[in-house]
Biotite code that builds the C-alpha atoms (Angstrom):
import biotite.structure as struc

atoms = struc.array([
    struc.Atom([0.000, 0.000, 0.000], chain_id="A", res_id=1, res_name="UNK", atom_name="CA", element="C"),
    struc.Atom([0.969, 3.135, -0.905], chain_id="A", res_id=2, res_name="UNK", atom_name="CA", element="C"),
    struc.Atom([0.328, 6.840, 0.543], chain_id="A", res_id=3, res_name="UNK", atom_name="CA", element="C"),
    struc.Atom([-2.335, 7.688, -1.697], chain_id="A", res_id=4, res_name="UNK", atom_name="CA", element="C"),
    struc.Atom([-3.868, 4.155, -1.331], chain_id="A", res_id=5, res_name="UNK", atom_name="CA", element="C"),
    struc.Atom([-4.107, 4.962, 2.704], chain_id="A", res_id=6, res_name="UNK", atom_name="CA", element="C"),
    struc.Atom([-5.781, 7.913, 1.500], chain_id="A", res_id=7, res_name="UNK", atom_name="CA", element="C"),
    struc.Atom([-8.199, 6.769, -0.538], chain_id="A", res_id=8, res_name="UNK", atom_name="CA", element="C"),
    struc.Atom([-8.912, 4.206, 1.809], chain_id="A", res_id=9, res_name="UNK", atom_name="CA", element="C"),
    struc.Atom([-9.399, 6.691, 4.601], chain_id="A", res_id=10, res_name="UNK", atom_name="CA", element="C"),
    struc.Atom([-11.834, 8.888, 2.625], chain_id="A", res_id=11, res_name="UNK", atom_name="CA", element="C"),
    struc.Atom([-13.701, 6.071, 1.347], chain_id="A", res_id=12, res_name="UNK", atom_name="CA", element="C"),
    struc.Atom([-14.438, 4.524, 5.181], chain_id="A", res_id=13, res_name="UNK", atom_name="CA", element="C"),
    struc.Atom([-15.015, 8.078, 6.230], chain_id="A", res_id=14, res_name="UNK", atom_name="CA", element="C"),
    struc.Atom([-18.027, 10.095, 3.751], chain_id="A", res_id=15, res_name="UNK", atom_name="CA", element="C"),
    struc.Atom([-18.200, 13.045, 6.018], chain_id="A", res_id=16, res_name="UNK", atom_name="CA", element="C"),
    struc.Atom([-14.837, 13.673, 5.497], chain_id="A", res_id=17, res_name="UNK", atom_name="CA", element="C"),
    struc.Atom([-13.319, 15.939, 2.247], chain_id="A", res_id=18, res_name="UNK", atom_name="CA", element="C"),
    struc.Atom([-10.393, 13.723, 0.527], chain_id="A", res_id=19, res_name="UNK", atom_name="CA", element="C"),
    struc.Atom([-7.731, 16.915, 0.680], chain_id="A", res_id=20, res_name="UNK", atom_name="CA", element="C"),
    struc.Atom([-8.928, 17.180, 4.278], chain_id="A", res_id=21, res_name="UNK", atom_name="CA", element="C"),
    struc.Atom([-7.709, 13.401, 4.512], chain_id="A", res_id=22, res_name="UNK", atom_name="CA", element="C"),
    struc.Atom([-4.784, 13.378, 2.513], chain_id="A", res_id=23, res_name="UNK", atom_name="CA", element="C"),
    struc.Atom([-3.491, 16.726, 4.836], chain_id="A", res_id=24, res_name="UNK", atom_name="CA", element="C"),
    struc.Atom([-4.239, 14.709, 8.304], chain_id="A", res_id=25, res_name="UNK", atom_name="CA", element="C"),
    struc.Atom([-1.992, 11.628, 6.368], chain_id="A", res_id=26, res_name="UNK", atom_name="CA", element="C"),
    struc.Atom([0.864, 13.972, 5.883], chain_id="A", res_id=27, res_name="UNK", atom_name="CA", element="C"),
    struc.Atom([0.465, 15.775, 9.496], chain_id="A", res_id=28, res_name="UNK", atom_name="CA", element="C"),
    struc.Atom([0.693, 12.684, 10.763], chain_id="A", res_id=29, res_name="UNK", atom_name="CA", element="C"),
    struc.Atom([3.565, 11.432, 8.987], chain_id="A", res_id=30, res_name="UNK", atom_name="CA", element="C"),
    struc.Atom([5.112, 14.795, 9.255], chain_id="A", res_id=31, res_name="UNK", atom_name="CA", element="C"),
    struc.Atom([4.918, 14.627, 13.461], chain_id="A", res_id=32, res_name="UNK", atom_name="CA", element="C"),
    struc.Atom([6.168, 11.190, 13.405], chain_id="A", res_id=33, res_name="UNK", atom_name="CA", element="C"),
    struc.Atom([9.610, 11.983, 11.607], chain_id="A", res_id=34, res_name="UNK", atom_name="CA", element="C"),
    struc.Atom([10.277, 15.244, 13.659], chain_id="A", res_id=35, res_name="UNK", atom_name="CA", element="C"),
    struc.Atom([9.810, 13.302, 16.535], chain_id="A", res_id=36, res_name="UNK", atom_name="CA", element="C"),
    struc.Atom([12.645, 10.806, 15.114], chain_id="A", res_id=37, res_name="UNK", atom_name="CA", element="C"),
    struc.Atom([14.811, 13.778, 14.092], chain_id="A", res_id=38, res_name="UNK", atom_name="CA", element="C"),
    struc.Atom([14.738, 14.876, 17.624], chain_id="A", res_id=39, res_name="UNK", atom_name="CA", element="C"),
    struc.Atom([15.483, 11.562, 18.584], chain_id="A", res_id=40, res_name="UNK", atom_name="CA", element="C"),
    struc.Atom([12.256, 10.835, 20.407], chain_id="A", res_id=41, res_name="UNK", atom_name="CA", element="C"),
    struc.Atom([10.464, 7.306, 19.893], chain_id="A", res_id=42, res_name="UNK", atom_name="CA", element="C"),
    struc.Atom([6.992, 6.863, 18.576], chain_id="A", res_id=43, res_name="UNK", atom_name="CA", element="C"),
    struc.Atom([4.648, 4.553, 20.163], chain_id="A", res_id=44, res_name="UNK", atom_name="CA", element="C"),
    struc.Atom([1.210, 3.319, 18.369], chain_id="A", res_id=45, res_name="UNK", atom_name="CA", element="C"),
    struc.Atom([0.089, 0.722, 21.161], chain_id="A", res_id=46, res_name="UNK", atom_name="CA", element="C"),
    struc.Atom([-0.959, -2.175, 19.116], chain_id="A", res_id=47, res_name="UNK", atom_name="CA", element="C"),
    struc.Atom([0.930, -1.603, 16.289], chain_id="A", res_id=48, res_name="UNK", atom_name="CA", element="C"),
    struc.Atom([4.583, -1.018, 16.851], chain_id="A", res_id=49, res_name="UNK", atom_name="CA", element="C"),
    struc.Atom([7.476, 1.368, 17.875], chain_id="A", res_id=50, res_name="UNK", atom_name="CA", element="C"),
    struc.Atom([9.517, 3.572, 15.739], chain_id="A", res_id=51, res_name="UNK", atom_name="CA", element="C"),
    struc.Atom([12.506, 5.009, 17.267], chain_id="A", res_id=52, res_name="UNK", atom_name="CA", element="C"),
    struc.Atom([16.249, 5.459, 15.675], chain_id="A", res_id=53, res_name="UNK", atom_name="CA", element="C"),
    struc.Atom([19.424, 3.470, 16.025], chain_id="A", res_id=54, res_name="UNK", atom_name="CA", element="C"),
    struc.Atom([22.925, 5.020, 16.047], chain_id="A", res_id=55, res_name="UNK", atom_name="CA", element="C"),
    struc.Atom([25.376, 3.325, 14.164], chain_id="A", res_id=56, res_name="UNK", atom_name="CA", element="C"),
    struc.Atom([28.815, 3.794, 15.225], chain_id="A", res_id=57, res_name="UNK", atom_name="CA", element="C"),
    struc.Atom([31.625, 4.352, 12.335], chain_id="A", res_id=58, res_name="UNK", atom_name="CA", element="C"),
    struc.Atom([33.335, 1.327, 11.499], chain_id="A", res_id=59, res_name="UNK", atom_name="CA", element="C"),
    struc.Atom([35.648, 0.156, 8.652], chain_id="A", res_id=60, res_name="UNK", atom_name="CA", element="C"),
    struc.Atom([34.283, -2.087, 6.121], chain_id="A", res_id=61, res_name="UNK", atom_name="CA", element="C"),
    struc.Atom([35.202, -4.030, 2.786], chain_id="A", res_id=62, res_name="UNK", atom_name="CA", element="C"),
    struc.Atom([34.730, -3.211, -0.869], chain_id="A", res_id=63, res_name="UNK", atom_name="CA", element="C"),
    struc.Atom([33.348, -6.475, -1.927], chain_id="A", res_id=64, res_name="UNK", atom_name="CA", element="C"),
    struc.Atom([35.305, -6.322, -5.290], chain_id="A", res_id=65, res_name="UNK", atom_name="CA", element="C"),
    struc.Atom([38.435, -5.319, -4.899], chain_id="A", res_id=66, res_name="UNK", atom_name="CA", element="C"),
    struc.Atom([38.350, -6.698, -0.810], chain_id="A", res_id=67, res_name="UNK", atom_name="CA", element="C"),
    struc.Atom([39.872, -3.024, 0.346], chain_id="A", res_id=68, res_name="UNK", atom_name="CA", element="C"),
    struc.Atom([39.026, -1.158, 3.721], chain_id="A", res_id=69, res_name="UNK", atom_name="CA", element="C"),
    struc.Atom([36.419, 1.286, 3.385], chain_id="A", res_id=70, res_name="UNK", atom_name="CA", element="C"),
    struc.Atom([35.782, 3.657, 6.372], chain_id="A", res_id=71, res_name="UNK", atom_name="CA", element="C"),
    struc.Atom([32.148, 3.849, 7.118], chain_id="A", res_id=72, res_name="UNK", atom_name="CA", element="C"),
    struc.Atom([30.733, 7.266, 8.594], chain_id="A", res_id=73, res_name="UNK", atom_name="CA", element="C"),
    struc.Atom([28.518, 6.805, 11.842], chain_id="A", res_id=74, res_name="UNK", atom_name="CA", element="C"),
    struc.Atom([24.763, 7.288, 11.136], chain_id="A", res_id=75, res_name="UNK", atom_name="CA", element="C"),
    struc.Atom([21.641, 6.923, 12.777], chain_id="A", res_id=76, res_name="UNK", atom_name="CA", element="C"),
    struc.Atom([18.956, 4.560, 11.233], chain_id="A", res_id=77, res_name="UNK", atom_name="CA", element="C"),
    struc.Atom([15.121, 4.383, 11.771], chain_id="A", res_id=78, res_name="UNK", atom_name="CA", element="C"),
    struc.Atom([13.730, 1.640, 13.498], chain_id="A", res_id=79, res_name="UNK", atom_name="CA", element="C"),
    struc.Atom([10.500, -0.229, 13.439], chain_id="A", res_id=80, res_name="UNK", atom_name="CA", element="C"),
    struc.Atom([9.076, -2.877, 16.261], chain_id="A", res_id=81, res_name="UNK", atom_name="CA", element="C"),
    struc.Atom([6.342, -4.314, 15.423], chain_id="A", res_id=82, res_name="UNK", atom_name="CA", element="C"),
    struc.Atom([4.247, -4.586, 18.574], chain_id="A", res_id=83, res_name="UNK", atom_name="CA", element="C"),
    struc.Atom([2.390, -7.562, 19.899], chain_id="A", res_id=84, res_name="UNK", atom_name="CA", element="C"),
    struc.Atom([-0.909, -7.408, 18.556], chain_id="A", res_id=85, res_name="UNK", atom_name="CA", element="C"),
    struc.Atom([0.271, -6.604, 15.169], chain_id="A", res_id=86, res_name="UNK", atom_name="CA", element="C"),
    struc.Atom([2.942, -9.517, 15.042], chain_id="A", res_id=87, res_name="UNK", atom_name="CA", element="C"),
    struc.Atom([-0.028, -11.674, 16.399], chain_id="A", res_id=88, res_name="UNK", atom_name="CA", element="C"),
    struc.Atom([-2.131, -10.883, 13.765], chain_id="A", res_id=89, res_name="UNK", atom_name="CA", element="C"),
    struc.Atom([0.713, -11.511, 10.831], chain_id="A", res_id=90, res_name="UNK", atom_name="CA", element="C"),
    struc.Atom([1.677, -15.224, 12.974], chain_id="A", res_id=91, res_name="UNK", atom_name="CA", element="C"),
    struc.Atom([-1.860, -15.952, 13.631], chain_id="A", res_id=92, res_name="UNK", atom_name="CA", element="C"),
    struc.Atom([-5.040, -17.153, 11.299], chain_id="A", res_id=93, res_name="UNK", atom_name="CA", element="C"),
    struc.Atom([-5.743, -15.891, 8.572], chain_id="A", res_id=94, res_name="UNK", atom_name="CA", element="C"),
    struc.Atom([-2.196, -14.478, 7.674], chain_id="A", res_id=95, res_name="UNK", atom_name="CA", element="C"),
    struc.Atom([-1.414, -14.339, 3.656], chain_id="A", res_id=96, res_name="UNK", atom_name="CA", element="C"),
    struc.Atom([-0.798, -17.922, 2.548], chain_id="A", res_id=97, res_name="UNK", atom_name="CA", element="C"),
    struc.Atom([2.840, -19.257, 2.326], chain_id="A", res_id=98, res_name="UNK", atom_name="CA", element="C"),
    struc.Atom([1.941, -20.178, -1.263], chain_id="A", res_id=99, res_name="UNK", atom_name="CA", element="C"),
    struc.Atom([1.397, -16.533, -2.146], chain_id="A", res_id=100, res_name="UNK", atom_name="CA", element="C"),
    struc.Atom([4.376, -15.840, -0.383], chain_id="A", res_id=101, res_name="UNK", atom_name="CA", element="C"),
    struc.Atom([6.579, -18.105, -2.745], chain_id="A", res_id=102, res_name="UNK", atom_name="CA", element="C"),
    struc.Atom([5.170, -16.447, -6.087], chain_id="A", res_id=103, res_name="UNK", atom_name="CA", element="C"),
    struc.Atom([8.147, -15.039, -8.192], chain_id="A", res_id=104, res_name="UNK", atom_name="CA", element="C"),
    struc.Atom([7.203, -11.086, -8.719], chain_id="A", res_id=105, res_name="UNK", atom_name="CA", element="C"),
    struc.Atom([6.575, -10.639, -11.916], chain_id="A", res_id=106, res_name="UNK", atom_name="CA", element="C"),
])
């Protein structure tokens, strides 16, 4: 699912509502989630998961072709944990089949 998918979706379970009135709540909401990240603050939807962000310390890697050292920059990552009910739901009945799962993407 994309953005404009969750819009659409929104608008279409909610009549009363005006689509650009939906698709501006989306992107508030989005928008308040990543400057809380930036300021290094974690995110917590109870039932659904955890964002927060990693730091990465430098470290000194490889080039996989030529095998040379490559210094790697520290960073900090975003980072997503899935909370209970949510990996209940994906472990439990009436998850997507394994056989869909094992389609080659076309």
């Amino acid at each position: 699912m994309i953005k404009s998918e969750l819009v659409q979706k929104l608008a279409d379970e909610n009549p009363n509502l005006f689509h650009r009135d939906v698709e501006r709540i989306v992107s508030i909401v989005f928008q308040e989630i990543s400057d809380a990240l930036a300021r290094g603050d974690r995110v917590e939807l109870r039932g659904f998961g955890a964002f927060s962000v990693k730091h990465r310390p430098a470290r000194v890697g490889r080039n996989p072709r030529s095998g040379e050292a490559v210094h790697i920059e520290e960073k900090w990552s975003p980072f997503f944990k899935a909370g209970k009910e949510l990996r209940d739901r994906l472990n439990g009945e009436g998850r997507f089949s394994t056989a869909a799962q094992q389609q080659p993407a076309e």
